[in-house]
mmCIF entry with sequence, helices, sheets and N, C-alpha, C, O atoms, coordinates in Angstrom:
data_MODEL
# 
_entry.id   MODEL 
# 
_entity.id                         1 
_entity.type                       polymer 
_entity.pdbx_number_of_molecules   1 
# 
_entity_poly.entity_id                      1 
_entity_poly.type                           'polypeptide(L)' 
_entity_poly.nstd_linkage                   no 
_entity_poly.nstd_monomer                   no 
_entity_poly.pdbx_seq_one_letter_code       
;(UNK)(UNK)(UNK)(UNK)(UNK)(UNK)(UNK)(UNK)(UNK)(UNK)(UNK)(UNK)(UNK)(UNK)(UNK)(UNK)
(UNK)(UNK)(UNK)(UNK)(UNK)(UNK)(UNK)(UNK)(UNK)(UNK)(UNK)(UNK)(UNK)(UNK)(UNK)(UNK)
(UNK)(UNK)(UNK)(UNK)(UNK)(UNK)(UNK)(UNK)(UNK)(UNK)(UNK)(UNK)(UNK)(UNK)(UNK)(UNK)
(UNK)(UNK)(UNK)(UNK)
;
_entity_poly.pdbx_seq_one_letter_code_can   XXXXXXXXXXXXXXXXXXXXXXXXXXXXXXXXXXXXXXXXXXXXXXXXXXXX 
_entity_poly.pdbx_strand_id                 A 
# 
loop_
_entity_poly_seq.entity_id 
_entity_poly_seq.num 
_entity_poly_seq.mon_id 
_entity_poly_seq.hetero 
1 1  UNK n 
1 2  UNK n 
1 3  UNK n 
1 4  UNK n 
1 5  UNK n 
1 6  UNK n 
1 7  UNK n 
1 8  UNK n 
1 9  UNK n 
1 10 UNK n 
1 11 UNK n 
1 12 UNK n 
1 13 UNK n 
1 14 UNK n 
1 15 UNK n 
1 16 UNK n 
1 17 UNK n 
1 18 UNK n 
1 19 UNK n 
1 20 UNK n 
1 21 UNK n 
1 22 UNK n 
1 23 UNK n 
1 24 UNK n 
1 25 UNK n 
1 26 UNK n 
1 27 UNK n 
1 28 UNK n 
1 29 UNK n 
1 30 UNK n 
1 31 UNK n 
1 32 UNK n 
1 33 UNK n 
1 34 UNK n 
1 35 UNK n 
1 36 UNK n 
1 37 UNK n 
1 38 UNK n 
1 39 UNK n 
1 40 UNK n 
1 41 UNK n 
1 42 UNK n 
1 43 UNK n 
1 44 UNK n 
1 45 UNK n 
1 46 UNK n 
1 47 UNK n 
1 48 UNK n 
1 49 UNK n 
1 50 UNK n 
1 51 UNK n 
1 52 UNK n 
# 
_struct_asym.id          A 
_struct_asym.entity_id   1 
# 
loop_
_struct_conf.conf_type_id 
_struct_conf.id 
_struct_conf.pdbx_PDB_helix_id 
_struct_conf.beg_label_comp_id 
_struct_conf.beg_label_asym_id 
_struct_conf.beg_label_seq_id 
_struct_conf.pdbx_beg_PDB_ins_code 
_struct_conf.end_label_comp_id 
_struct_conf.end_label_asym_id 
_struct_conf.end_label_seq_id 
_struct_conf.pdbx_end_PDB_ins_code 
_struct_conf.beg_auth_comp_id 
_struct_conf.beg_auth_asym_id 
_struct_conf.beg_auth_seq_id 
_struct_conf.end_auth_comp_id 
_struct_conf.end_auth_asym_id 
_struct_conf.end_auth_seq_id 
_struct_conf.pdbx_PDB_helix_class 
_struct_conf.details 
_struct_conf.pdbx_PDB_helix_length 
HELX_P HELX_P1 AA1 UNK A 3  ? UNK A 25 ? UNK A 3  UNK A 25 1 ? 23 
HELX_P HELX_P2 AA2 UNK A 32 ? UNK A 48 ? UNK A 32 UNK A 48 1 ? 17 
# 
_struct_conf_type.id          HELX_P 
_struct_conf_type.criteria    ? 
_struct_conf_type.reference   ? 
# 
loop_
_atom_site.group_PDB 
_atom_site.id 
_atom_site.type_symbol 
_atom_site.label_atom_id 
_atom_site.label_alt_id 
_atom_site.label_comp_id 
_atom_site.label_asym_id 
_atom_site.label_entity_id 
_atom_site.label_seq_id 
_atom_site.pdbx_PDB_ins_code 
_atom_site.Cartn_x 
_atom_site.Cartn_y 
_atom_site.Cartn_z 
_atom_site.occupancy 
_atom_site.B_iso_or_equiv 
_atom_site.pdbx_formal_charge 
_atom_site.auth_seq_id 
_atom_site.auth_comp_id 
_atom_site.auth_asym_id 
_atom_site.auth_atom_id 
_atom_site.pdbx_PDB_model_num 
ATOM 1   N N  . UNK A 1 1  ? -15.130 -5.509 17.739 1.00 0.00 ? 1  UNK A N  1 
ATOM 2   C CA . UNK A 1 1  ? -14.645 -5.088 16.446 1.00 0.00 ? 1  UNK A CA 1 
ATOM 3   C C  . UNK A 1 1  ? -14.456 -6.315 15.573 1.00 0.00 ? 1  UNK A C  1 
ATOM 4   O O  . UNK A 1 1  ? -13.939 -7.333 16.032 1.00 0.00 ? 1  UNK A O  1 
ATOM 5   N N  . UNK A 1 2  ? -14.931 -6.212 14.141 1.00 0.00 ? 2  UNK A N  1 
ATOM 6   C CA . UNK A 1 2  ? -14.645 -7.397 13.344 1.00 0.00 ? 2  UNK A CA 1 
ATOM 7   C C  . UNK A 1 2  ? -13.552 -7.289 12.642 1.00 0.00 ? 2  UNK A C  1 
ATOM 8   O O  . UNK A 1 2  ? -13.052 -6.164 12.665 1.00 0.00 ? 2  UNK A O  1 
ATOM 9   N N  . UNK A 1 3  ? -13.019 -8.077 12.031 1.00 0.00 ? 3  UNK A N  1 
ATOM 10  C CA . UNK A 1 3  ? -11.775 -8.354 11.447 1.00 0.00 ? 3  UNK A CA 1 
ATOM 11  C C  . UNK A 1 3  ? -11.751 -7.677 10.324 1.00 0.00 ? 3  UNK A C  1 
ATOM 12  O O  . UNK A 1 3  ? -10.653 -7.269 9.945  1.00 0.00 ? 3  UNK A O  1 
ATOM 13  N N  . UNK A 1 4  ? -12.648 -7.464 9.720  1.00 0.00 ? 4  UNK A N  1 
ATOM 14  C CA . UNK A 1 4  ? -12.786 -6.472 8.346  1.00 0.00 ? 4  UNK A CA 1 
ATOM 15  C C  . UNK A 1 4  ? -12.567 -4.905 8.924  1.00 0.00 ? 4  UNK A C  1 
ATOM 16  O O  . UNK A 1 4  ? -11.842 -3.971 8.580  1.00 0.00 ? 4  UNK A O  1 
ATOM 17  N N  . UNK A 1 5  ? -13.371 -5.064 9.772  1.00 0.00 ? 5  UNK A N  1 
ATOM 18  C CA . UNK A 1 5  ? -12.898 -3.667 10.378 1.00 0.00 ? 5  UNK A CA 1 
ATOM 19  C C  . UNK A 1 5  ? -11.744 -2.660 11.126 1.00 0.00 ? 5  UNK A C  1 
ATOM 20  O O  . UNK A 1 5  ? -11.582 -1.446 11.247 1.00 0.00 ? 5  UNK A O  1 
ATOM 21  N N  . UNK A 1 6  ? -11.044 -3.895 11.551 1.00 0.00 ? 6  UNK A N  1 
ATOM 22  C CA . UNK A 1 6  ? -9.944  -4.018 12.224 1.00 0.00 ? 6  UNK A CA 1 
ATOM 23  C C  . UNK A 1 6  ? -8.816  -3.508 10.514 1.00 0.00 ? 6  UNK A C  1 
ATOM 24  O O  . UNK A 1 6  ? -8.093  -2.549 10.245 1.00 0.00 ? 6  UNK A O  1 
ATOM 25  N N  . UNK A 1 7  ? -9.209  -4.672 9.821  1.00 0.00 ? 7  UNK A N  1 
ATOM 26  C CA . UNK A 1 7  ? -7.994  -4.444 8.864  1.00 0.00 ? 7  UNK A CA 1 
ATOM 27  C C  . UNK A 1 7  ? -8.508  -3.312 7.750  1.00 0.00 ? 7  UNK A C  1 
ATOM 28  O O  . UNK A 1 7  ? -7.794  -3.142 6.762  1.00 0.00 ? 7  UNK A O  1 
ATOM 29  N N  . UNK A 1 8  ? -9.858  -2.457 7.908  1.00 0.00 ? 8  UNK A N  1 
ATOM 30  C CA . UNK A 1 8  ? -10.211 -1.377 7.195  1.00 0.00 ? 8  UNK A CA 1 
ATOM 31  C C  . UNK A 1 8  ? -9.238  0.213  8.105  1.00 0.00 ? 8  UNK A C  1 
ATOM 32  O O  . UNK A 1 8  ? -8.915  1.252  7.528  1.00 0.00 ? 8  UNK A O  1 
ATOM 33  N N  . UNK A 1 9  ? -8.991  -0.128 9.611  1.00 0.00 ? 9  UNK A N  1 
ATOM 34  C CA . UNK A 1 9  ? -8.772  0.722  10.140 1.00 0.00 ? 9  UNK A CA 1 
ATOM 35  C C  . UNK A 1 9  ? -7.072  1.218  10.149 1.00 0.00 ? 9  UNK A C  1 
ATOM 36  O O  . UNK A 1 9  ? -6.658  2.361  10.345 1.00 0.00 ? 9  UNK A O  1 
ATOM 37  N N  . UNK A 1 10 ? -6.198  -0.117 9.853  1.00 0.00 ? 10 UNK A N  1 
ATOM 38  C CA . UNK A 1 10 ? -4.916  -0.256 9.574  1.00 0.00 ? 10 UNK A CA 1 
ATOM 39  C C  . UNK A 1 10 ? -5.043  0.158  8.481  1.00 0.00 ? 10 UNK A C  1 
ATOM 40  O O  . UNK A 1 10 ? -4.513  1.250  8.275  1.00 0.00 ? 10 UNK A O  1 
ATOM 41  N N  . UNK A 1 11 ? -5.743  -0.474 7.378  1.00 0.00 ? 11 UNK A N  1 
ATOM 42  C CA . UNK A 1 11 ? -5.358  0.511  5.795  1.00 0.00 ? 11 UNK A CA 1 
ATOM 43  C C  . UNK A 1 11 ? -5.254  1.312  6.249  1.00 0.00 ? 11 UNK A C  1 
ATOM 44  O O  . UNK A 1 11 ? -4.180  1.549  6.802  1.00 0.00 ? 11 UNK A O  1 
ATOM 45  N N  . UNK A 1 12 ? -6.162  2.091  6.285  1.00 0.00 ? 12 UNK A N  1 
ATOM 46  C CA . UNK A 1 12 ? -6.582  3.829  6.502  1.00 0.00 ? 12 UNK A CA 1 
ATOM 47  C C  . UNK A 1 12 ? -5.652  4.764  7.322  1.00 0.00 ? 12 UNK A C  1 
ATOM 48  O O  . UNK A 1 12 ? -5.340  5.886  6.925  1.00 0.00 ? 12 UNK A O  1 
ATOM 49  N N  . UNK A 1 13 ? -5.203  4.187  8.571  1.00 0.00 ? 13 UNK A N  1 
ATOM 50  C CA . UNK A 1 13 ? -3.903  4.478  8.868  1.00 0.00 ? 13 UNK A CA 1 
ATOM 51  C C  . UNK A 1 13 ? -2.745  4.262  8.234  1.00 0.00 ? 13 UNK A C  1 
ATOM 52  O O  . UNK A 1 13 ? -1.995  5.237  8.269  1.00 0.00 ? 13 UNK A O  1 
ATOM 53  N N  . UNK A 1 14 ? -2.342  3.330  7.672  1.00 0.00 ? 14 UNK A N  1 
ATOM 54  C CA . UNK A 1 14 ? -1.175  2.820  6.420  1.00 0.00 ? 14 UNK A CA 1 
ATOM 55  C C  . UNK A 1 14 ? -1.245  4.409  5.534  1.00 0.00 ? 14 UNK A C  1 
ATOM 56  O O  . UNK A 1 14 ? -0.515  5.398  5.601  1.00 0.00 ? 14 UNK A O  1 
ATOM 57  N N  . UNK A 1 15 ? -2.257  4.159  4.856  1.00 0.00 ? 15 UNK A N  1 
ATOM 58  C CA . UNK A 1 15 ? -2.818  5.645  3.677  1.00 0.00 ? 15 UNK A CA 1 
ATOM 59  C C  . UNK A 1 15 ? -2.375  6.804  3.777  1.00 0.00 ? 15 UNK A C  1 
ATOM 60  O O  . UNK A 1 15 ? -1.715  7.509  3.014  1.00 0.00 ? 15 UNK A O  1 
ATOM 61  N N  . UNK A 1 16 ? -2.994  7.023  5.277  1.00 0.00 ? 16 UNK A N  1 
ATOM 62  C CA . UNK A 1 16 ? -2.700  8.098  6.249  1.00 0.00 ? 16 UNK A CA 1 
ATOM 63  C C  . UNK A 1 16 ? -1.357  8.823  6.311  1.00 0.00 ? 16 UNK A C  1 
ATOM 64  O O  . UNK A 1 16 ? -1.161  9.956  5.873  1.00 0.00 ? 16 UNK A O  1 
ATOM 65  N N  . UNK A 1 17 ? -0.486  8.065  6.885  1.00 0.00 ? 17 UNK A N  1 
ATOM 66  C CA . UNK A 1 17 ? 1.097   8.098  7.129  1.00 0.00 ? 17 UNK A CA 1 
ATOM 67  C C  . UNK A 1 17 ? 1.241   8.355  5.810  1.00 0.00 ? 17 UNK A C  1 
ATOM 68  O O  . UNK A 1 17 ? 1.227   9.557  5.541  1.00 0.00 ? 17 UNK A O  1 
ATOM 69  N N  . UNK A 1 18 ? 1.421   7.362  4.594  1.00 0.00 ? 18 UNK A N  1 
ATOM 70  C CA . UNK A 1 18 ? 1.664   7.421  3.038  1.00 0.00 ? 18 UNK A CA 1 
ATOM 71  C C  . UNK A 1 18 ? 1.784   8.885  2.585  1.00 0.00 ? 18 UNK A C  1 
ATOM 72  O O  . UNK A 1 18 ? 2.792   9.494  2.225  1.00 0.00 ? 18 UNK A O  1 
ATOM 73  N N  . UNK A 1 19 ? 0.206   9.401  2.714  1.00 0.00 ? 19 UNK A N  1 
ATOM 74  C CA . UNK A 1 19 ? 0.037   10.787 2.312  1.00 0.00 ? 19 UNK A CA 1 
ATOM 75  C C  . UNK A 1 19 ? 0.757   11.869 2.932  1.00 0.00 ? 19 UNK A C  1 
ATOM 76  O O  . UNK A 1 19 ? 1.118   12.891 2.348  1.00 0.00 ? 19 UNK A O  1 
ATOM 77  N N  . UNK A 1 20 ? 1.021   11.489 4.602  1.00 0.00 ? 20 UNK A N  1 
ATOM 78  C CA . UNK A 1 20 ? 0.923   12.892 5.400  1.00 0.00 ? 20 UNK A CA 1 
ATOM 79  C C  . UNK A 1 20 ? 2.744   12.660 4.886  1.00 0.00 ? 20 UNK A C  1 
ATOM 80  O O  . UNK A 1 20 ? 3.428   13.669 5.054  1.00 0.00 ? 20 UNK A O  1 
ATOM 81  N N  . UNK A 1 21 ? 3.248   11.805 4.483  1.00 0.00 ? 21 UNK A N  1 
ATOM 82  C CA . UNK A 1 21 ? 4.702   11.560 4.357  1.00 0.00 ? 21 UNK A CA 1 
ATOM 83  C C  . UNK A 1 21 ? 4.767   11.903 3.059  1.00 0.00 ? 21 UNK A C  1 
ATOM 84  O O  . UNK A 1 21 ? 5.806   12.505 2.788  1.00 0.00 ? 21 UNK A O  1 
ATOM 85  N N  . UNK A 1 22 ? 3.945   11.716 2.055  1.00 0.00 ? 22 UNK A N  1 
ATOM 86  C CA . UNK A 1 22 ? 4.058   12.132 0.854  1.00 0.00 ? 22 UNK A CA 1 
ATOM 87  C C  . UNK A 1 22 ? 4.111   14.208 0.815  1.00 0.00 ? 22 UNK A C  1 
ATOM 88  O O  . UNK A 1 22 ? 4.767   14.882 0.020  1.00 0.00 ? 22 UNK A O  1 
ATOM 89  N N  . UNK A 1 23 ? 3.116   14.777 2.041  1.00 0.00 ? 23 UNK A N  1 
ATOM 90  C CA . UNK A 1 23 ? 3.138   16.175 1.893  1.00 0.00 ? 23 UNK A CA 1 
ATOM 91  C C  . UNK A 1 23 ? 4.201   16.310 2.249  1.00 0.00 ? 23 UNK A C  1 
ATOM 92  O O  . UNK A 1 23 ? 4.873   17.022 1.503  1.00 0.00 ? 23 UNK A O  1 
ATOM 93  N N  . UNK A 1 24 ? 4.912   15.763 3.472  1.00 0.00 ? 24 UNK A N  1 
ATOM 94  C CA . UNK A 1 24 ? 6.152   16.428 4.559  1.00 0.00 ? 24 UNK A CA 1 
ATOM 95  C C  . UNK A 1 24 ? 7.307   16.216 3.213  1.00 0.00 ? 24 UNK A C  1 
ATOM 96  O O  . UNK A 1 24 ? 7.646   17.394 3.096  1.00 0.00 ? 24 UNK A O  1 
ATOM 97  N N  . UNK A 1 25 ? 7.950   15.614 2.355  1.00 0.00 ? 25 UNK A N  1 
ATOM 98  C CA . UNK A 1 25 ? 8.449   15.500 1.391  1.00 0.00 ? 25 UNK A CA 1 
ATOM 99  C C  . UNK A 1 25 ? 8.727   16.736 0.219  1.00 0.00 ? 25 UNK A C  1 
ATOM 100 O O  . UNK A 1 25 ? 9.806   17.199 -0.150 1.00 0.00 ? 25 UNK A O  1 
ATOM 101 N N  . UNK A 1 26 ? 7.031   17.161 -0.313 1.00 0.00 ? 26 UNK A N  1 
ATOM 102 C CA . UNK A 1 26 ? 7.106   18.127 -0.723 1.00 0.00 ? 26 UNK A CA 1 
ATOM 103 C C  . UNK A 1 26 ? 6.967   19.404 -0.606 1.00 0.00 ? 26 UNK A C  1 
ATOM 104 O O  . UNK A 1 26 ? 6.855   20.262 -1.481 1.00 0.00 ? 26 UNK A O  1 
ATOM 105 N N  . UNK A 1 27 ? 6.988   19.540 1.207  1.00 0.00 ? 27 UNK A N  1 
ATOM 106 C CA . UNK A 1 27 ? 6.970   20.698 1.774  1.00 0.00 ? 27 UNK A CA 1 
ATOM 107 C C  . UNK A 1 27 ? 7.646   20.821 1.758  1.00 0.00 ? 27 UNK A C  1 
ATOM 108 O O  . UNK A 1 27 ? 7.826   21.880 1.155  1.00 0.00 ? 27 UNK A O  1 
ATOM 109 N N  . UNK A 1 28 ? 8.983   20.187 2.237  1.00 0.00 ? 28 UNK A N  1 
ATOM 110 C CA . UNK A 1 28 ? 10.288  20.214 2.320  1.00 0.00 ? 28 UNK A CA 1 
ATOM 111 C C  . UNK A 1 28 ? 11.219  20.608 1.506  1.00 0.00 ? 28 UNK A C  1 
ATOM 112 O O  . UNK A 1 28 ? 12.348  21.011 1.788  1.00 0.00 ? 28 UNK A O  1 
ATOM 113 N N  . UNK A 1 29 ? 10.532  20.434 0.082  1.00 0.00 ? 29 UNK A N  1 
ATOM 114 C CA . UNK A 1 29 ? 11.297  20.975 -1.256 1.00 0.00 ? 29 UNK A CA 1 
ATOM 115 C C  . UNK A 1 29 ? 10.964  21.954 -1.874 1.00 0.00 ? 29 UNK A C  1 
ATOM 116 O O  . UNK A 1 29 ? 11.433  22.166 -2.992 1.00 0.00 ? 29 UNK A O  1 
ATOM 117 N N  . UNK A 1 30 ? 10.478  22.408 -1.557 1.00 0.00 ? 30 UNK A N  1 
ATOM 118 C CA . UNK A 1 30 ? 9.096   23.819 -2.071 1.00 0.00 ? 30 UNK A CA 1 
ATOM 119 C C  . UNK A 1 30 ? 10.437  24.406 -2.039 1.00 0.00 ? 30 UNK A C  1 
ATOM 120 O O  . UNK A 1 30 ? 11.290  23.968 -1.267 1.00 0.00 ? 30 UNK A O  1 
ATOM 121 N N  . UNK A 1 31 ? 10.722  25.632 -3.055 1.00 0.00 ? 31 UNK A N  1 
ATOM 122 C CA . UNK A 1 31 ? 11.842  26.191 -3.530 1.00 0.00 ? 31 UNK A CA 1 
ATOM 123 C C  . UNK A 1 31 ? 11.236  27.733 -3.151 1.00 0.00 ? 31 UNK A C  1 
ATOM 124 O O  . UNK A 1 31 ? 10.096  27.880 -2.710 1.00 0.00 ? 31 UNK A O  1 
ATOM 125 N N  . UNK A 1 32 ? 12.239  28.940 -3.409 1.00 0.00 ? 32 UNK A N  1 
ATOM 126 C CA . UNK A 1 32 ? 11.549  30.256 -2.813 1.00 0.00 ? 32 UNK A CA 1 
ATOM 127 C C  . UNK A 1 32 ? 10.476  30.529 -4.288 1.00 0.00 ? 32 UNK A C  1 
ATOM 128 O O  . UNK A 1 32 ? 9.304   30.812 -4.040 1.00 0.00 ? 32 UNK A O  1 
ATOM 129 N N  . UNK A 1 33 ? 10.794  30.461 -5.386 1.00 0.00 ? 33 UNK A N  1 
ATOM 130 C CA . UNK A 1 33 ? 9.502   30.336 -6.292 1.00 0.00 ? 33 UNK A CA 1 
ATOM 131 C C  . UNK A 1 33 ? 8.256   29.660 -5.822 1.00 0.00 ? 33 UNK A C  1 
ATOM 132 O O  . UNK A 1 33 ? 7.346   30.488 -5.880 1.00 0.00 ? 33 UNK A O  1 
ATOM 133 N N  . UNK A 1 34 ? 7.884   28.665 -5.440 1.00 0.00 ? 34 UNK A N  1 
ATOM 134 C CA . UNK A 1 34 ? 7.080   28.305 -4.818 1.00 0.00 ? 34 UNK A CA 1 
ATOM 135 C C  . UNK A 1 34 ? 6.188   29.236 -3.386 1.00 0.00 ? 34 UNK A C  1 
ATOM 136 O O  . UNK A 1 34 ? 5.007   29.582 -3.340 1.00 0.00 ? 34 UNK A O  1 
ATOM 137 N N  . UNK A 1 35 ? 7.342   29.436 -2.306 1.00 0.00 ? 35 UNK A N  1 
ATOM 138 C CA . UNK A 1 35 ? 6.790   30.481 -1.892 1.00 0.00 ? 35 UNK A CA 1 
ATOM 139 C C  . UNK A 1 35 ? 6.354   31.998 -2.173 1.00 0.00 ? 35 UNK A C  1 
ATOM 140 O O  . UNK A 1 35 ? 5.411   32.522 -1.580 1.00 0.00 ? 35 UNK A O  1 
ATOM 141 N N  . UNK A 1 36 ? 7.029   32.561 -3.006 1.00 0.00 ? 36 UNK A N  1 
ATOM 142 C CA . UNK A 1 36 ? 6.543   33.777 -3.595 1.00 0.00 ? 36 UNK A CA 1 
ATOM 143 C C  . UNK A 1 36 ? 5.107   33.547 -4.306 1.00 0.00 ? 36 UNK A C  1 
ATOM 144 O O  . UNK A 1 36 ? 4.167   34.339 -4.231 1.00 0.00 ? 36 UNK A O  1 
ATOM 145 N N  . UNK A 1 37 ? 5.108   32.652 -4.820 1.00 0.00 ? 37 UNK A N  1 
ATOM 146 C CA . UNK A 1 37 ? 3.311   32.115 -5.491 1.00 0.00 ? 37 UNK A CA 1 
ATOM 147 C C  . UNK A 1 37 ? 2.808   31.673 -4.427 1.00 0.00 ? 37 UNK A C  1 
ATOM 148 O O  . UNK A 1 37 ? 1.659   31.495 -4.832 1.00 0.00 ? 37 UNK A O  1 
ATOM 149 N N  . UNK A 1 38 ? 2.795   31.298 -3.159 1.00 0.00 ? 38 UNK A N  1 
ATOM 150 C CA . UNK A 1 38 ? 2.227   31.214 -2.039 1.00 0.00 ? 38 UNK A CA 1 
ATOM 151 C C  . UNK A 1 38 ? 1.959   32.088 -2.056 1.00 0.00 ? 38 UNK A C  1 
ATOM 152 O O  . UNK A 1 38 ? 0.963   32.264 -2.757 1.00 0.00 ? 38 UNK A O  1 
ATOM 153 N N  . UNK A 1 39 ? 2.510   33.298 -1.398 1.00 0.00 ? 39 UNK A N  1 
ATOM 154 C CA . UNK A 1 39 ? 2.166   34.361 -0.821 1.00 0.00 ? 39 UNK A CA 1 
ATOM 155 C C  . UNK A 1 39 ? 1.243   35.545 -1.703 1.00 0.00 ? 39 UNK A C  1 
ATOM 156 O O  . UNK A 1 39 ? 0.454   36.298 -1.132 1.00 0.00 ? 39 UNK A O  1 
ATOM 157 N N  . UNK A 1 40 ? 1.512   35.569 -3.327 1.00 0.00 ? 40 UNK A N  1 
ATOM 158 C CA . UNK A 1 40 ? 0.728   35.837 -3.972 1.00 0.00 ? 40 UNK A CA 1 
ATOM 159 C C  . UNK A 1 40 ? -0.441  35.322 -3.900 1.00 0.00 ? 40 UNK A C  1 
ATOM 160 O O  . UNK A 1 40 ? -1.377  36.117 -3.817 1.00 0.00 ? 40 UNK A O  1 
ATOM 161 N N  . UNK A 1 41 ? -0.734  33.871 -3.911 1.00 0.00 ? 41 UNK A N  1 
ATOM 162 C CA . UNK A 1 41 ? -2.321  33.347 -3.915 1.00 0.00 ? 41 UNK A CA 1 
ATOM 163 C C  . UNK A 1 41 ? -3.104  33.938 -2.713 1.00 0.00 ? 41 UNK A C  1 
ATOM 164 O O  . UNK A 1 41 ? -4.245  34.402 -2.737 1.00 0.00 ? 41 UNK A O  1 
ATOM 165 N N  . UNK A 1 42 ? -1.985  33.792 -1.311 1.00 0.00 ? 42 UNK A N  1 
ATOM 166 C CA . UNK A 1 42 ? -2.817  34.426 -0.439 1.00 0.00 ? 42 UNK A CA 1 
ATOM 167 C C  . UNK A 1 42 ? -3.148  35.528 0.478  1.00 0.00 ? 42 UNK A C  1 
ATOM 168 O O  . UNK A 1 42 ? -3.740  35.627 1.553  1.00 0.00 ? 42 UNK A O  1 
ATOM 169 N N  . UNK A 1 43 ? -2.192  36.795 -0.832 1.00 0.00 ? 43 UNK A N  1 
ATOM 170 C CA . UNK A 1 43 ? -2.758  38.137 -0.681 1.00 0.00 ? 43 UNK A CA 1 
ATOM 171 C C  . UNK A 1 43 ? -4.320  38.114 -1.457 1.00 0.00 ? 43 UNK A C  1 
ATOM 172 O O  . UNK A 1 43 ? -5.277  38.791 -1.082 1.00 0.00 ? 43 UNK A O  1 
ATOM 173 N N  . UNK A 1 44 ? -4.320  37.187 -2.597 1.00 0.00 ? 44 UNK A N  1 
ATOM 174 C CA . UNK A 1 44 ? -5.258  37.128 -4.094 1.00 0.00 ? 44 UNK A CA 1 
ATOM 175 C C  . UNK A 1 44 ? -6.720  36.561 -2.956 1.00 0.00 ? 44 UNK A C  1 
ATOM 176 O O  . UNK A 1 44 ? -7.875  36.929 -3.171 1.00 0.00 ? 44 UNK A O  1 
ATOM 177 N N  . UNK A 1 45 ? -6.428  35.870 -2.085 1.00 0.00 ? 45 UNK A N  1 
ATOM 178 C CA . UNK A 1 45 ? -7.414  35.351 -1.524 1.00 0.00 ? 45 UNK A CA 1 
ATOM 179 C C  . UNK A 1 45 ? -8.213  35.826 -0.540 1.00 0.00 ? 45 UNK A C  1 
ATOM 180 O O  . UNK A 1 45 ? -9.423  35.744 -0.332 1.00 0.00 ? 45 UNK A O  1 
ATOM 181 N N  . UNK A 1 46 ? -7.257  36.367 0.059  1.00 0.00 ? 46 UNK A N  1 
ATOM 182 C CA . UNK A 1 46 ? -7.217  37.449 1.668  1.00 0.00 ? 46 UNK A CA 1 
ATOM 183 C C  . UNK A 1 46 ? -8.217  38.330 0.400  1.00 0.00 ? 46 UNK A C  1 
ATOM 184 O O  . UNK A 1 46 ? -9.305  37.769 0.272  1.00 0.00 ? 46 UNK A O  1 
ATOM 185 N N  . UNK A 1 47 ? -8.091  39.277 -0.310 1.00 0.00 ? 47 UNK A N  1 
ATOM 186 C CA . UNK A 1 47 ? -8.356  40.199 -0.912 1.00 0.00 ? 47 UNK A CA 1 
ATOM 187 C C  . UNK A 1 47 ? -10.213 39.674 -1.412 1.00 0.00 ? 47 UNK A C  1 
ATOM 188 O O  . UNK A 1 47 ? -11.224 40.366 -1.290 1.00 0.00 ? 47 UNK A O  1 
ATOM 189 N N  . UNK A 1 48 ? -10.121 38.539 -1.855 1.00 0.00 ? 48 UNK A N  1 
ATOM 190 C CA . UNK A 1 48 ? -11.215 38.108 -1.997 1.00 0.00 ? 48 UNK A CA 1 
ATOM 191 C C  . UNK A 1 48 ? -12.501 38.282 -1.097 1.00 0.00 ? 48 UNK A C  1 
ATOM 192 O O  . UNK A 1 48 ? -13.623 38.666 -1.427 1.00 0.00 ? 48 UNK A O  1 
ATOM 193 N N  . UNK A 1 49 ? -11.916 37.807 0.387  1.00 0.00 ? 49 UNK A N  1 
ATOM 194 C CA . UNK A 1 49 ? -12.501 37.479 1.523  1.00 0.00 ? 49 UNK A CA 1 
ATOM 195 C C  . UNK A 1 49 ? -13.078 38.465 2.023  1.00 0.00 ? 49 UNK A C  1 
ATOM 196 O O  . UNK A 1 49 ? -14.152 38.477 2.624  1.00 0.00 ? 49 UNK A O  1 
ATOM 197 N N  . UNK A 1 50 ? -12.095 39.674 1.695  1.00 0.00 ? 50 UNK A N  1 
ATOM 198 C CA . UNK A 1 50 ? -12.459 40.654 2.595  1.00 0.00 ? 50 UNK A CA 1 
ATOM 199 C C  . UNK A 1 50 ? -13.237 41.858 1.663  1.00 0.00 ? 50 UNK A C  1 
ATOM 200 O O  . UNK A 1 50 ? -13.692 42.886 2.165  1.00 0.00 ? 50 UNK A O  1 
ATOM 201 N N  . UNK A 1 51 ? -13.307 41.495 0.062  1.00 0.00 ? 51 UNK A N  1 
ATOM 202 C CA . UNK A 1 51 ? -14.578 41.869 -0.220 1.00 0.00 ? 51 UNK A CA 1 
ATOM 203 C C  . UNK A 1 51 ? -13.929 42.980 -1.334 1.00 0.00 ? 51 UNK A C  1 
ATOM 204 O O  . UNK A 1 51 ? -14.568 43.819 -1.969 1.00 0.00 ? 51 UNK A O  1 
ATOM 205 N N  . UNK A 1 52 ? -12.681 42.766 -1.371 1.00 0.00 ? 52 UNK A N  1 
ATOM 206 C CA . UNK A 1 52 ? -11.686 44.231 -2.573 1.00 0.00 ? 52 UNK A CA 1 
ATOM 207 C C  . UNK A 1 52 ? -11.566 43.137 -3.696 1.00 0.00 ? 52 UNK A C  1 
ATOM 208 O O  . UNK A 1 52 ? -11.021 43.408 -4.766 1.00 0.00 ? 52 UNK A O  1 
# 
């Protein structure tokens, strides 16, 4: 492994964590408005899929 590659693979993990910590954050705060428009999008979608 080369050193560029080595330190391309730590970014990318660094990034990684960043983001997946950036979702766990705003999963965490999602309010019941938020879920009620969840669950709307994915009756709206389900409905799509299945062809109604």
């Amino acid at each position: 492994m080369t050193a560029a590659g080595l330190i391309e693979g730590l970014l990318d993990g660094y990034e990684r964590r960043r983001r997946m910590e950036s979702f766990g954050r705003a999963f965490r705060s999602a309010d019941e408005n938020y879920w009620d428009e969840f669950r709307e999008w994915d009756v709206a979608l389900s409905d799509l899929r299945d062809g109604n």
